[in-house]
Each structure stands twice: as C-alpha cells, then as structure tokens.
N, C-alpha and C positions, 0 to 999 in steps of 0.2 A: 720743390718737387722737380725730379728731371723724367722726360720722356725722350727714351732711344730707340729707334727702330734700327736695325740692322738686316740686309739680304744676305743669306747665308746656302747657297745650295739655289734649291728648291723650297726654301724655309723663309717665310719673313719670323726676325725676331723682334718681339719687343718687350721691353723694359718698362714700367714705373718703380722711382725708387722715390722714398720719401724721408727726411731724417727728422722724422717724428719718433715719438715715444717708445715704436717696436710692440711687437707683439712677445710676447709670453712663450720659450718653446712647447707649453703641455697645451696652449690652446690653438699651436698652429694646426694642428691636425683636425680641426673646428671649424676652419675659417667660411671652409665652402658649404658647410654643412645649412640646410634653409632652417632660416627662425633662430642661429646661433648670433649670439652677441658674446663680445667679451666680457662686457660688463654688462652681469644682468640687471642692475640695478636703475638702466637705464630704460627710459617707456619711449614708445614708438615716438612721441611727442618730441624728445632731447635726441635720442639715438638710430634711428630708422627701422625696420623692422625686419631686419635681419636675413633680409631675401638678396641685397645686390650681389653680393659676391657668388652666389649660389646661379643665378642669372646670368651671370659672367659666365662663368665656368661652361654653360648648357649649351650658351652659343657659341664660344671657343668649340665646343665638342661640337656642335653640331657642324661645324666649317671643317671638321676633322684635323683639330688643333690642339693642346695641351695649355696648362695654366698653371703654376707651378707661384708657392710662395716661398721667404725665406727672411727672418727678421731677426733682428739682435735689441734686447732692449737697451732702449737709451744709446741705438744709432738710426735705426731707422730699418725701413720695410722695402724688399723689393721684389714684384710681381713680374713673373716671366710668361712671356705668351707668345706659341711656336704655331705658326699658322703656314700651311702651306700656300704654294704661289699658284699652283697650276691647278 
C-alpha cells in the first residue's frame, strides 16, 4: 500500500493506492454506497458490514472534501481524497 499526501493550492490531496485484486468497473459506482459489499457472499463475520467506505465519504464531505475511486482489476485500487486547507 502507498499513502501520498500532496498540498496543491488551497487543497491537501491525498492518495491510497493498493495493488490488490481491483475492483470490478460495474461495481465501482457501489463502493460508497451503505451496506454494499462486493462480494455478497460474504457475512459481517469474514467481510465487515459494508458501512466503511460510506463513513469515509460523510466525513470527507462534511470537511467539505471530495472522495473519489478508481481501480483496474488485477493492478490495484486507488482512493483520491481533496480536502481543503483553510
């Protein structure tokens, strides 16, 4: 996993990128959605219950931020998050 932050402007950016498995593109439009798993086959028990990413996203927005994803399968996933400074 690499984490980058970048100041850009008035903008901190930051990066998670990960060269895992990749997401799916018909499920990226999913991701932040609450209670969405990719695999539904999986129980709260193996795969969490489908609220982080949805969580992320509330508090980005609430700092008056953006949260942005972007994944290719079988290179990996990277989370973009534009947070202002001021």
């Amino acid at each position: 996993m690499t984490l980058c932050l970048v100041h850009h402007g008035d903008r901190a950016i930051v990066q998670v990128r990960d060269t895992g498995t990749g997401i799916p593109a018909d499920d990226l439009p999913h991701v932040f959605d609450r209670f969405w798993r990719a695999d539904a086959a999986r129980g709260r028990e193996t795969g969490g219950s489908g609220l982080g990413l949805s969580i992320a996203r509330q508090i980005v927005s609430d700092h008056k931020g953006t949260i942005d994803v972007e994944s290719t399968v079988g290179t990996g996933t990277t989370f973009t998050i534009v947070l202002p400074t001021v």
